[in-house]
Steps between C-alpha positions, in 0.01 A plus 500: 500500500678841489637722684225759392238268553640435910449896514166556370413212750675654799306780384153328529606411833513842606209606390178489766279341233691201495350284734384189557553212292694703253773621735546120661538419109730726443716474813517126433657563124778720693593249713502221195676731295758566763620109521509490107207318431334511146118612505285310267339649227202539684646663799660755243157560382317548837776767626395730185127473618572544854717812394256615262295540826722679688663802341463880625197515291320199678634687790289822438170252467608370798509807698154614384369174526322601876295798290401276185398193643255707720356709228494251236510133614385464870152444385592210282699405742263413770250340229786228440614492868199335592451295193916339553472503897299196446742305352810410464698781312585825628313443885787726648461785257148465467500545914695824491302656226188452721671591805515900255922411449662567194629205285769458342516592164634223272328274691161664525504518119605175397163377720300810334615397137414158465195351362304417835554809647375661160181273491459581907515889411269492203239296684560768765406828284190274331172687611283241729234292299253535828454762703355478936136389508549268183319163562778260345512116517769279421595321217497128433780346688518793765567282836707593814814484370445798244395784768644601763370603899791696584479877591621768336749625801661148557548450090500094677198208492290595723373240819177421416393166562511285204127376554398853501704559202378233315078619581613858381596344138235318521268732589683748211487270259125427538336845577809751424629801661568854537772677433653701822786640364791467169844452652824665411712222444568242268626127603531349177622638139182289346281715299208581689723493858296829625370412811139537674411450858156311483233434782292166379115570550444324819836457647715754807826392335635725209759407275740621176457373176653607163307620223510214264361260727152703562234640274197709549171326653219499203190598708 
C-alpha cells in the first residue's frame, strides 16, 4: 500500500459520510498498516469499495440525503419496515424508519435493492383483487396457521383464544366472510402477500389473511 493510497484514506476519514462500518474498516487498515503488516488481496480490494463510497462526491449525497429520502424513498421505506421488522434482518433500521427517522443511506439501500425487498414493493403497488363487502372464502388448505388475529396498531398476534380462533376458521371456511377492510402492509414477498382483514359469517373475531389464500364466495 502507498503512500497515496494512506492519504486518500485519511481523507475518507475526514469526511462526515464515512461512518459506520466503513470508517471502523478503514481505521483498522491504518493501524495494520502502521506495524507493517501485508493486507491480503482481498483487504486491498475492499479498501477501493469502501473508498469508492466515501469521496467528496458521496459526501454531497450524503448531505442531501435528509431531503431525498423524504421526497423519494420514505414511502417505500415504511412498506419494507414492516415487512423486515418481522424478522430477522434489519429489526433496528426497520424500527427507526417507523419511528419517521432517517436511515442511513448505504444501508437503507442495500435492504431496498435486493430481491425480497423488490418482490415486497411490487406486491405493495399491485391493485387489491377484492375490494370491502366482498364475500371471500378460503382456499383448500387455509387453517389457523395461514391468517392472522392481530390488529393493525400492534403489527403483533393478537390474544384471542385459540378455541375461538380455531371456530372462526372454521366457521370461515364453511360459510365465508366479509371483507372489512385491505391493509397497507405486506408480511411476506409471496405473490399474492396483499392482505385482507376478514369477519367469518357467524363469528365476533376478525382476522388478516393474504390474498392468495381466499377467493370469492359463488352464491
Amino acid at each position: 500500500m502507498s503512500k497515496e493510497i494512506v492519504q486518500q484514506i485519511e481523507a475518507s476519514l475526514s469526511l462526515p459520510v464515512c461512518t459506520g462500518w466503513d470508517r471502523t474498516f478503514l481505521e483498522s487498515i491504518l493501524v495494520q498498516m502502521s506495524r507493517g503488516r501485508q493486507l491480503s488481496t482481498k483487504q486491498n480490494d475492499m479498501v477501493g469499495k469502501v473508498l469508492e463510497r466515501n469521496t467528496p462526491e458521496q459526501q454531497h449525497i450524503h448531505e442531501a440525503w435528509k431531503d431525498t429520502y423524504r421526497a423519494e424513498y420514505s414511502e417505500s421505506a415504511r412498506v419494507l419496515a414492516n415487512y423486515y421488522i418481522r424478522g430477522p434482518y434489519y429489526q433496528d433500521m426497520s424500527r427507526a424508519i417507523l419511528d419517521n427517522e432517517v436511515p442511513e443511506r448505504f444501508r437503507f439501500m442495500r435492504m431496498l435493492e435486493n430481491k425480497f425487498a423488490k418482490k415486497v414493493l411490487a406486491e405493495s403497488q399491485q391493485p387489491p383483487r377484492y375490494a370491502s363487502g366482498n364475500l371471500v372464502t378460503g382456499r383448500s388448505g387455509l387453517d389457523i396457521h395461514g391468517v392472522d388475529f392481530g390488529t393493525p396498531a400492534s403489527n403483533r398476534p393478537g390474544t384471542t383464544p385459540y378455541a375461538d380462533r380455531k371456530a372462526s376458521i372454521q366457521k370461515f371456511m364453511k360459510r365465508g366472510g366479509l371483507i372489512i377492510d385491505i391493509d397497507d402492509k405486506i408480511y411476506s414477498c409471496a405473490k399474492g402477500a396483499k392482505r385482507y382483514r376478514v369477519l367469518p359469517i357467524g363469528s365476533s373475531f376478525a382476522f388478516f389473511v393474504e390474498e392468495r389464500r381466499i377467493k370469492i364466495t359463488r352464491k
